[in-house]
Chimera marker file (.cmm) of the C-alpha trace (Angstrom):
<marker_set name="trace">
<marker id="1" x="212.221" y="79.171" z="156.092" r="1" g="1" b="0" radius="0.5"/>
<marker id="2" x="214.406" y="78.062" z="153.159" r="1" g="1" b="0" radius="0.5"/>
<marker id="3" x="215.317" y="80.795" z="150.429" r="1" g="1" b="0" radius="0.5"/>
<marker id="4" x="213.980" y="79.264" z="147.109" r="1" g="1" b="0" radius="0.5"/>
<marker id="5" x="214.985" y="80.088" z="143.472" r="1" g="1" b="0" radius="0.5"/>
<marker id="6" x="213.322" y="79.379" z="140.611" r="1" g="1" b="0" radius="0.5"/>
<marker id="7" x="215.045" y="79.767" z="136.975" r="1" g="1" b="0" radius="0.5"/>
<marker id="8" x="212.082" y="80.743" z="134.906" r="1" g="1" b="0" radius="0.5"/>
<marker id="9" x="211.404" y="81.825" z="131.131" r="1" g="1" b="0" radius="0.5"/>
<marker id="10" x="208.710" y="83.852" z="129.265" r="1" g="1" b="0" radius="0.5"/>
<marker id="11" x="205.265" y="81.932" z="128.266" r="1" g="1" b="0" radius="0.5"/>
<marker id="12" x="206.502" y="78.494" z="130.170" r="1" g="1" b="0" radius="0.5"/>
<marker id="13" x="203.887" y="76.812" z="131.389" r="1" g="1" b="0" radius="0.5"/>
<marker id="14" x="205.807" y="74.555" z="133.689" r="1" g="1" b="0" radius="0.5"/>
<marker id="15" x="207.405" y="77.709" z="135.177" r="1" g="1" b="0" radius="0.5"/>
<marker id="16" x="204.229" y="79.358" z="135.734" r="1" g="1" b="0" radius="0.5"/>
<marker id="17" x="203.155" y="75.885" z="137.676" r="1" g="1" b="0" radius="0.5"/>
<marker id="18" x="205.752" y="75.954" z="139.325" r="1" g="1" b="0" radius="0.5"/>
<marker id="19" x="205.955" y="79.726" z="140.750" r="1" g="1" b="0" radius="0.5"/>
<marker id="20" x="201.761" y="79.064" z="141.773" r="1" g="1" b="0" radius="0.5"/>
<marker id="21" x="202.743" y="76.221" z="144.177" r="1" g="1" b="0" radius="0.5"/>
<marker id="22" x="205.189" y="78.312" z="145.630" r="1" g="1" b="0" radius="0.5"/>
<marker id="23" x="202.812" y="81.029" z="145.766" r="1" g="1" b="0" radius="0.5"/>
<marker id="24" x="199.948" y="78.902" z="147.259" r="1" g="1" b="0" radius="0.5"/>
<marker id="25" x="202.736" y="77.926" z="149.809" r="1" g="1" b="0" radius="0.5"/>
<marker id="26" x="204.143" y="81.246" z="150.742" r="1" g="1" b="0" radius="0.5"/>
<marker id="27" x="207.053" y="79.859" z="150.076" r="1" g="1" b="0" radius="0.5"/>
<marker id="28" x="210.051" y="82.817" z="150.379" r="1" g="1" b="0" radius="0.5"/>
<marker id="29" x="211.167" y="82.670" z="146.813" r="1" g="1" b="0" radius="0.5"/>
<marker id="30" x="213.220" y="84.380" z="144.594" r="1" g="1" b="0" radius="0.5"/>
<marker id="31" x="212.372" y="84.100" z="140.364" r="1" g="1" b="0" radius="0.5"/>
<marker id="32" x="215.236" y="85.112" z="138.108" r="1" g="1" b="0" radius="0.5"/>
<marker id="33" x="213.804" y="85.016" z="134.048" r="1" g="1" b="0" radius="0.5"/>
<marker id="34" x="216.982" y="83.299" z="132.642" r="1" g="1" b="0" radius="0.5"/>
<marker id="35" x="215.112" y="83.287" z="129.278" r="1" g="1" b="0" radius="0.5"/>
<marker id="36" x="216.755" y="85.664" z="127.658" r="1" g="1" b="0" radius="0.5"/>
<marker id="37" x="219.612" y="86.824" z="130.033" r="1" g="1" b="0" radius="0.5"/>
<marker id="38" x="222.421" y="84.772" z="128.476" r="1" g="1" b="0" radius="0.5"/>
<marker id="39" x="224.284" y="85.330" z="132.135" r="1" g="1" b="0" radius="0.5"/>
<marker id="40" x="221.385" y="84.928" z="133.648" r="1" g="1" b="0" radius="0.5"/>
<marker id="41" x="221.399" y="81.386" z="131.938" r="1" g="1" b="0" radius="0.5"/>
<marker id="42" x="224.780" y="80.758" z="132.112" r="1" g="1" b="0" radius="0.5"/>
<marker id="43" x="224.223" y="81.002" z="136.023" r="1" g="1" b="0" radius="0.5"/>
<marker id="44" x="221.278" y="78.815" z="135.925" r="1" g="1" b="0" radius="0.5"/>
<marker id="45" x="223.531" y="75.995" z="133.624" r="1" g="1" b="0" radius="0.5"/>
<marker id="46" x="226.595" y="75.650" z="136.134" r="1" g="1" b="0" radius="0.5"/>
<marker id="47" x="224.236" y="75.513" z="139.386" r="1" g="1" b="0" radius="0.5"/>
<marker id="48" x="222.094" y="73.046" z="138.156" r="1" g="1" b="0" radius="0.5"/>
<marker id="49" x="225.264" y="71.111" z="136.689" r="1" g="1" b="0" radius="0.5"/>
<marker id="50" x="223.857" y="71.255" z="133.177" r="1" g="1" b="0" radius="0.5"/>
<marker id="51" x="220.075" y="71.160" z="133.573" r="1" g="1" b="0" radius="0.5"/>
<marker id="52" x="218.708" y="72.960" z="130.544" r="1" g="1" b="0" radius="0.5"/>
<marker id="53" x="215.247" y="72.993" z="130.881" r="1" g="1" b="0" radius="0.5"/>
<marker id="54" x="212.773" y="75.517" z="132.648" r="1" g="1" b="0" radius="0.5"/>
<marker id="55" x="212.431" y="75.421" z="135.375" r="1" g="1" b="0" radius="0.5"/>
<marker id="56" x="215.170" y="74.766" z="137.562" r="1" g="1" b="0" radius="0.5"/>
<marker id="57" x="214.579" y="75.365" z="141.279" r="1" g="1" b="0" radius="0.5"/>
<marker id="58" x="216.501" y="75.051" z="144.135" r="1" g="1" b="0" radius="0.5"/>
<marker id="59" x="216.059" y="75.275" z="147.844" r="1" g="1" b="0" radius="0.5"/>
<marker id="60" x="218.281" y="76.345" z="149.620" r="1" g="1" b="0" radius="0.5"/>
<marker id="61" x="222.143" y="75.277" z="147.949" r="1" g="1" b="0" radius="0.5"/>
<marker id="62" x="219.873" y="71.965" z="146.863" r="1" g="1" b="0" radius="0.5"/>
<marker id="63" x="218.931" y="71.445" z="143.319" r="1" g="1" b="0" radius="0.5"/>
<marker id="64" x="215.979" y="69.870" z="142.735" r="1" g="1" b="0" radius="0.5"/>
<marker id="65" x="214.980" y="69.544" z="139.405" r="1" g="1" b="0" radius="0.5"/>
<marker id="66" x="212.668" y="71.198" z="137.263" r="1" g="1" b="0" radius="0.5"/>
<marker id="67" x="208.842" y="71.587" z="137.859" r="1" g="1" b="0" radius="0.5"/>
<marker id="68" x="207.811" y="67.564" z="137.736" r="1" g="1" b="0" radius="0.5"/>
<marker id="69" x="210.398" y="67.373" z="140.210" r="1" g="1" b="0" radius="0.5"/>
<marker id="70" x="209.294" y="69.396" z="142.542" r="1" g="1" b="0" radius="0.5"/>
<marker id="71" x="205.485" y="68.038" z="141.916" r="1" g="1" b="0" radius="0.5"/>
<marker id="72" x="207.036" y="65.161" z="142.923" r="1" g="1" b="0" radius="0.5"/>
<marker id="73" x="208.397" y="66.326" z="146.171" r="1" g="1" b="0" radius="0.5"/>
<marker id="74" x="204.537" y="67.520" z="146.691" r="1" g="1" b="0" radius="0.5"/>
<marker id="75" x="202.746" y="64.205" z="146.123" r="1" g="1" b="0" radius="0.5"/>
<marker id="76" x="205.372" y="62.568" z="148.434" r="1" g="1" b="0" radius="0.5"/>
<marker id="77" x="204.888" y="65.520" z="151.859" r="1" g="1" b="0" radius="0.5"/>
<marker id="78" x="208.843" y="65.910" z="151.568" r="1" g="1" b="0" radius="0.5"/>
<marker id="79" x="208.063" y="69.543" z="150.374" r="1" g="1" b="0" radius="0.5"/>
<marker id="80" x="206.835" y="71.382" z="153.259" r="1" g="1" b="0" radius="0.5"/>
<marker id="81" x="209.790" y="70.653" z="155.017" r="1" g="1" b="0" radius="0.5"/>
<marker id="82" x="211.868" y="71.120" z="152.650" r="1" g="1" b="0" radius="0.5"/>
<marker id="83" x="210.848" y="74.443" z="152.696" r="1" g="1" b="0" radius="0.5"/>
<marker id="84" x="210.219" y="75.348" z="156.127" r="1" g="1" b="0" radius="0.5"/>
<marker id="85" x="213.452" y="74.196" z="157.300" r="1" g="1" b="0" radius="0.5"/>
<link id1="1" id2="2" r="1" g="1" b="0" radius="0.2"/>
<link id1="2" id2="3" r="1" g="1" b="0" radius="0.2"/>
<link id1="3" id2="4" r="1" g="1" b="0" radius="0.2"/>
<link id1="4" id2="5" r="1" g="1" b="0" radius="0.2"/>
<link id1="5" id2="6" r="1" g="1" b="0" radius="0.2"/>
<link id1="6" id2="7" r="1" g="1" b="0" radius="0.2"/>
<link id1="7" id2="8" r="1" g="1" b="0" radius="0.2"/>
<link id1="8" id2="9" r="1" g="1" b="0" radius="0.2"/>
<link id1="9" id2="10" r="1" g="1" b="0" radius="0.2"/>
<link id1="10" id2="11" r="1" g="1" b="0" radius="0.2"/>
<link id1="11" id2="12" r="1" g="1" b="0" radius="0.2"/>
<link id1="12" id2="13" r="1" g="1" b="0" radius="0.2"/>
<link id1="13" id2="14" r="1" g="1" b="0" radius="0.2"/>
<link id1="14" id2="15" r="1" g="1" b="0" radius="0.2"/>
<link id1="15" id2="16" r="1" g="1" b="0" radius="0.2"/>
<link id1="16" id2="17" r="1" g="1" b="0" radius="0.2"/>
<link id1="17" id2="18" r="1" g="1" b="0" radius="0.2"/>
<link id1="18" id2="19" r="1" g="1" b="0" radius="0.2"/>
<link id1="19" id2="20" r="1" g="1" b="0" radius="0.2"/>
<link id1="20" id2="21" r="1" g="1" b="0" radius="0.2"/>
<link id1="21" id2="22" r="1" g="1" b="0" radius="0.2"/>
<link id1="22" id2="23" r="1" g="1" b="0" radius="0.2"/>
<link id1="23" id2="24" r="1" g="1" b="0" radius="0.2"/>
<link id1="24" id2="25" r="1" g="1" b="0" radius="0.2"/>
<link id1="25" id2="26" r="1" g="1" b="0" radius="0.2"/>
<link id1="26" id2="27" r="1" g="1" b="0" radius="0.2"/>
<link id1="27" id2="28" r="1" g="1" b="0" radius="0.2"/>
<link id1="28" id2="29" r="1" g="1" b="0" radius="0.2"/>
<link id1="29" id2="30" r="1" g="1" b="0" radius="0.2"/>
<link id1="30" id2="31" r="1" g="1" b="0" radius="0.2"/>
<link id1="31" id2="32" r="1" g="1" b="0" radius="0.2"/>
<link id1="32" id2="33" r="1" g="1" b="0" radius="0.2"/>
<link id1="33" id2="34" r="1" g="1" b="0" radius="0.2"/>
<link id1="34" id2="35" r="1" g="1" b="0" radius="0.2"/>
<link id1="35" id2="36" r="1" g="1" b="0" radius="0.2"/>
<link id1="36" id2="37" r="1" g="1" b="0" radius="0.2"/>
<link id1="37" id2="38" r="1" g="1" b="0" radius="0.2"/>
<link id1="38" id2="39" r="1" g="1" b="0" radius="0.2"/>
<link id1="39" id2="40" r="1" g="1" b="0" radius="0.2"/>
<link id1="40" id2="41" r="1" g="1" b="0" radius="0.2"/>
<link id1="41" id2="42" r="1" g="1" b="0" radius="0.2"/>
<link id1="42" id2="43" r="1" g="1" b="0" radius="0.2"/>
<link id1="43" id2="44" r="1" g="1" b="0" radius="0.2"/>
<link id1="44" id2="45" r="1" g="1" b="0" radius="0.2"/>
<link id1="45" id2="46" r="1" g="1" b="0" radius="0.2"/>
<link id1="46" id2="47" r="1" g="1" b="0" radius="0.2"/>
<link id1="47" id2="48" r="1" g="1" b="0" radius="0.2"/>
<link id1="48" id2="49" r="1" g="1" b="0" radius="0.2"/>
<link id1="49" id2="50" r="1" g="1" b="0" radius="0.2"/>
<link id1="50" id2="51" r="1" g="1" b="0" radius="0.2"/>
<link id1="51" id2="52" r="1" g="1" b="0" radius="0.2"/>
<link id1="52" id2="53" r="1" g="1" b="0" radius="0.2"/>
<link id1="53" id2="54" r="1" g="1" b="0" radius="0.2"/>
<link id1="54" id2="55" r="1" g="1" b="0" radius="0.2"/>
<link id1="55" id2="56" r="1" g="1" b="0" radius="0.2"/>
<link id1="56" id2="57" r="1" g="1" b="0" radius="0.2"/>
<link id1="57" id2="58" r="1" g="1" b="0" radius="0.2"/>
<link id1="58" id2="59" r="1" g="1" b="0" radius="0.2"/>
<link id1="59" id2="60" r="1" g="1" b="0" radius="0.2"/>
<link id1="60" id2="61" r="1" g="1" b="0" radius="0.2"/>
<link id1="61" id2="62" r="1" g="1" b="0" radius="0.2"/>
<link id1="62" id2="63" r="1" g="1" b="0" radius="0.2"/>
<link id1="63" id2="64" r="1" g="1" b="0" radius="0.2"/>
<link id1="64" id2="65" r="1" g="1" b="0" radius="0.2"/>
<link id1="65" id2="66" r="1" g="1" b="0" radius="0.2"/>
<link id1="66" id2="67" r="1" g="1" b="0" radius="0.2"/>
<link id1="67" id2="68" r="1" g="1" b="0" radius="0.2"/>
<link id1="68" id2="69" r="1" g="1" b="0" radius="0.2"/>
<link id1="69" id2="70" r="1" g="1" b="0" radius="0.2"/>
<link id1="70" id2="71" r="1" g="1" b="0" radius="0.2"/>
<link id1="71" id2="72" r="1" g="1" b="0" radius="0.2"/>
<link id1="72" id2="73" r="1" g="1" b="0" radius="0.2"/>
<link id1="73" id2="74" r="1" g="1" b="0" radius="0.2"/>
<link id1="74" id2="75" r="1" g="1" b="0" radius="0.2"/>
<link id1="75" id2="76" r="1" g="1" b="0" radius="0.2"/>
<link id1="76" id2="77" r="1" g="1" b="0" radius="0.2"/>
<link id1="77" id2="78" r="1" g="1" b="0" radius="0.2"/>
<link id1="78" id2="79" r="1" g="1" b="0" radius="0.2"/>
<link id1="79" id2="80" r="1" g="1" b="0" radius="0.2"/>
<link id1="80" id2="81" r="1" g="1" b="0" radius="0.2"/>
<link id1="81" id2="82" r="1" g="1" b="0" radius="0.2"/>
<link id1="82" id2="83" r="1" g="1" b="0" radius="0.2"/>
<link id1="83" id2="84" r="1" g="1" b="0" radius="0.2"/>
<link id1="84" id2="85" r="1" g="1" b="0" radius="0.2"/>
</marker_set>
């Protein structure tokens, strides 16, 4: 199964959207609040090659976007085996 991570902040409701779905999944993930961890943010900033917005998520090395994204990725089927592989 894929490692996940999820870039999250305090009182987001895409976040929180986001982190369910993974949840509902069982998806293995791992959340780091980059909300107010300046590092934490800085980290979040270079992988996602600028993405600013909460969430980012990744799977894997591979950025995906931010919650539509991945809702996306749901709609489509492509996220299963995204994450199972």
């Amino acid at each position: 199964m894929a490692k996940v991570t999820i870039y999250t902040r305090p009182m987001c409701g895409y976040c929180n959207r986001a982190v369910s779905l993974l949840r509902k999944k069982k998806a293995d993930f791992e959340e780091i609040d980059a909300g107010f961890d300046a590092g934490k943010r800085a980290e979040m900033l270079q992988r996602s090659n600028g993405g600013r917005t909460f969430p980012q998520i990744f799977i894997g090395d591979e950025h995906i976007g931010g919650s539509d994204d991945m809702m996306r990725l749901e709609r489509s089927g492509q996220l299963d085996a995204m994450i199972s592989a």
